[in-house]
C-alpha positions in Angstrom: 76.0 76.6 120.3 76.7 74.9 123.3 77.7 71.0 123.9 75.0 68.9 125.1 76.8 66.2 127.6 74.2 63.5 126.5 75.3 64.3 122.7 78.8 63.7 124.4 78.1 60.7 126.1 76.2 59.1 122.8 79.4 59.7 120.5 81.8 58.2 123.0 79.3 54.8 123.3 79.4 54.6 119.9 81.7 52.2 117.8 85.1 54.0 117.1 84.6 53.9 113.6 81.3 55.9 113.9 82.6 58.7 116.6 85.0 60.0 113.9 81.9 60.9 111.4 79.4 62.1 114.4 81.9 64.4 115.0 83.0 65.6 111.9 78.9 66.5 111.0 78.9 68.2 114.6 81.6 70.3 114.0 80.3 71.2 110.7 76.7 71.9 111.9 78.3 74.0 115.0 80.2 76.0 112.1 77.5 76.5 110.1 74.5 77.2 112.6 75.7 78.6 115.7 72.6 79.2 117.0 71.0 75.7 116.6 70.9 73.9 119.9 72.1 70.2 120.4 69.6 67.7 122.0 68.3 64.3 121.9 65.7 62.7 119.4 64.6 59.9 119.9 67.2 58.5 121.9 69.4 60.1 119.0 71.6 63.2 119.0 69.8 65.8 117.4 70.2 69.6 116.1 67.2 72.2 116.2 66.4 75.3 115.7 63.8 77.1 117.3 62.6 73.8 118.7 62.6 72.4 115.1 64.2 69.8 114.1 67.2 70.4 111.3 69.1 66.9 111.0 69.6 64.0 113.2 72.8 61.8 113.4 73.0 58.0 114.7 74.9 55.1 115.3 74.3 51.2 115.3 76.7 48.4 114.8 78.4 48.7 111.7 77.1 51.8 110.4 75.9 55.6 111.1 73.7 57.8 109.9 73.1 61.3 108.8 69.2 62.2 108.8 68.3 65.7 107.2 64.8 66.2 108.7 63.3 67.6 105.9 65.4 65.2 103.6 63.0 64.5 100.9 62.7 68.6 100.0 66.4 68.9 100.3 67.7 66.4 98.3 64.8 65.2 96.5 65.0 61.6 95.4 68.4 61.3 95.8 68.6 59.0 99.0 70.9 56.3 98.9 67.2 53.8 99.5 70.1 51.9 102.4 70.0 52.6 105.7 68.5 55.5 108.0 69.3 59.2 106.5 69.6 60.0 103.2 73.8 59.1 102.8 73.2 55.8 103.2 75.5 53.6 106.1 78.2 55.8 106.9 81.3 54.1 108.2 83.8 56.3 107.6 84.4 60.5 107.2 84.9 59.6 103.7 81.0 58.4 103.3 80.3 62.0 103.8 79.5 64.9 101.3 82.9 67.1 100.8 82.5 70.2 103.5 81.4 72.7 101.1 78.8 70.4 100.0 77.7 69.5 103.7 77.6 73.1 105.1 75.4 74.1 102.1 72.9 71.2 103.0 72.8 72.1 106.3 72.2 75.8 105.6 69.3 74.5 103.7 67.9 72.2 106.2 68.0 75.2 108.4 66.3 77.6 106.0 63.3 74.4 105.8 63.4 74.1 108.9 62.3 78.0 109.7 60.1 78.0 107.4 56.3 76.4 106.8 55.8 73.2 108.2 56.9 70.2 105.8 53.8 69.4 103.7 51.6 66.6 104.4 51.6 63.3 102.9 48.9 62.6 99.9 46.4 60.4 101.7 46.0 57.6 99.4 42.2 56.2 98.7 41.6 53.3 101.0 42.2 50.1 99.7 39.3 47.8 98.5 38.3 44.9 101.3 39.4 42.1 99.9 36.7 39.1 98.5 35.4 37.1 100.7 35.8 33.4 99.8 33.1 31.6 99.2 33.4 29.0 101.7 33.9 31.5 104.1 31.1 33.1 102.7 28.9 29.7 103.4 30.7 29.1 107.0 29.2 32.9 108.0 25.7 31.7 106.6 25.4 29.0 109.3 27.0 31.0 111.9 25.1 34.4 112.5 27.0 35.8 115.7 30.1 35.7 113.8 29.2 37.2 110.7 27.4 40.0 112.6 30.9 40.2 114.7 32.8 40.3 111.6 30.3 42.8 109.6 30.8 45.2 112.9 34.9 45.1 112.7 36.7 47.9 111.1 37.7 47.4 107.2 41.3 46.4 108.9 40.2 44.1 111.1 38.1 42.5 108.6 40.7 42.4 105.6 42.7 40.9 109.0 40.5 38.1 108.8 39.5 38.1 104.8 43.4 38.0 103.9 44.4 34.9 105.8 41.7 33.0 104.7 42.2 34.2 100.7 46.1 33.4 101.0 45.3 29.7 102.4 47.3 28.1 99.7 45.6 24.4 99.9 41.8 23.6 100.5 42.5 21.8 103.8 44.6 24.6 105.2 41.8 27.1 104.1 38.8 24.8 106.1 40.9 24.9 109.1 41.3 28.7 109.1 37.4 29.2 108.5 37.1 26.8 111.7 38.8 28.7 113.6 38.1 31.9 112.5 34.3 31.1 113.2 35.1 30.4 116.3 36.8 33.6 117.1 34.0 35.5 115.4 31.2 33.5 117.5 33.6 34.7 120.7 33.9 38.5 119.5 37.3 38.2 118.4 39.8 40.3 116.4 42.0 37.8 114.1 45.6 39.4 115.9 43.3 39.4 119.7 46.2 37.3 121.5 48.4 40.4 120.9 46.0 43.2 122.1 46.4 44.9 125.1 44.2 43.7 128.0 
């Protein structure tokens, strides 16, 4: 496998304390897949084969990271739940599996990575639009260009508009959002529309 320089140049920008472990996981990936090819990911050094992706590495402040693509499969629910990667913030060599342990996880990871595609995430049912209050209810009655707006939205723009009213925690703080949600309505506008793209 030959040395990307941008791999290079990531390691040396990174804090001193994370170079030693980015090198330590390249070393052992370069040992154990010789053919794999070194890029970036991302922004991120990465390792493929084949143009698929086998494990990532990063750095940030006061941690790094070790990211097995195909994590999940290889490790199941193992994950540390802290941090990027499945080892959790690495800020030493130490963090790290022993060797043996490493190189068999990345043997693995390239074995996933050859083979079929990860599988797809279950799809989960969409959620149920939320109520609509009451005195929002009333407010659209009175103002038929924004409920027709509002009946025309997506059910994410609408639950958009249905969820801040329902969490208004007093009654005066509630009125104020149907005012002005009215008014957007009655304009043709999206609850989030000062963040849109023009």
């Amino acid at each position: 496998m030959s040395r990307d320089p941008r791999v290079d140049a990531y390691i040396a920008r990174a804090q001193p304390f994370a170079r030693p472990v980015m090198e330590h996981v390249r070393e052992r990936v370069h040992e154990v897949l010789p053919q794999a090819e070194e890029t970036l990911k991302w922004s991120a050094p990465a390792f493929t084969l084949d143009g698929k992706i086998v494990l990532m590495l990063a750095a940030f402040k006061a941690h790094a990271a070790l990211n097995f693509w195909r994590g999940q499969e290889l490790r199941g629910e193992a994950s540390s739940g802290e941090g990027m990667g499945q080892f959790g913030k690495l800020t030493s060599v130490a963090d790290l599996p022993p060797d043996a342990e490493l190189e068999r996880l990345i043997s693995e990871a390239a074995r996933l990575a050859r083979s079929a595609p990860a599988p797809r995430k279950v799809k989960h049912a969409p959620k149920a639009e939320p109520q609509l209050h009451p005195d929002f209810a009333a407010a659209l009655d009175t103002a038929p260009k924004a409920k027709a707006v509002l009946d025309g939205f997506s059910p994410g723009a609408r639950r958009e508009y249905l969820d801040w009213i329902a969490d208004a925690k007093r009654d005066e703080t509630r009125a104020s959002r149907i005012a002005t949600a009215i008014e957007w309505l009655s304009e043709g506008k999206k609850k989030n529309w000062k963040y849109e793209r023009c």
